[in-house]
C-alpha positions, 0 to 999 in steps of 0.5 A, a space after each residue: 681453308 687456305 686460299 692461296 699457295 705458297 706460291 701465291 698463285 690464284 684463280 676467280 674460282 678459287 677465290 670465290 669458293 675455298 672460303 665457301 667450303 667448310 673446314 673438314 680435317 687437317 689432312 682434307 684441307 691440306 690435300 684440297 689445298 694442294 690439288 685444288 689449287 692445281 685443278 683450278 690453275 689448269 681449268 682457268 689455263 683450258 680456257 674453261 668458262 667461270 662456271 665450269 671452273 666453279 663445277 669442277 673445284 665443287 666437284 674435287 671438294 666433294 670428292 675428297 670427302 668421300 675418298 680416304 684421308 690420306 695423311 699430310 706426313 707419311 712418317 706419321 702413317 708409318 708410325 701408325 701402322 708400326 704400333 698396331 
């Protein structure tokens, strides 16, 4: 999983965990890339403690696991549903 942004910002948190969680799909890693990352630059802002940080990314991995994959490109769905 990616560790950084492209705008290279980072965090403890997310430094310590994103090499942790395994890879899933393309569009699982592209979508914790970005939110993850945004979640993780707002808990360090909050004043949020490490362990709470680590809490809450766990929590985001864990979720997008179970919500539906949503594709990285929206021309790709469109195309997809105009096959179908």
């Amino acid at each position: 999983m990616a560790s950084s942004t492209r705008t290279g910002q980072s965090t403890k948190a997310w430094e310590a965990l994103s090499p942790c969680l395994p890879s899933r799909t393309p569009d699982l890693d592209y979508w914790w890339a970005l939110t993850g990352m945004h979640l993780a630059i707002m808990l360090e802002a909050g004043g949020y403690s490490i362990e709470k940080q680590c809490e809450a990314l766990i929590f985001r991995a864990k979720l997008s696991s179970v919500a539906r994959q949503y594709p990285t490109n929206l021309q790709d769905e469109k195309k997809g549903k105009e096959t179908s």
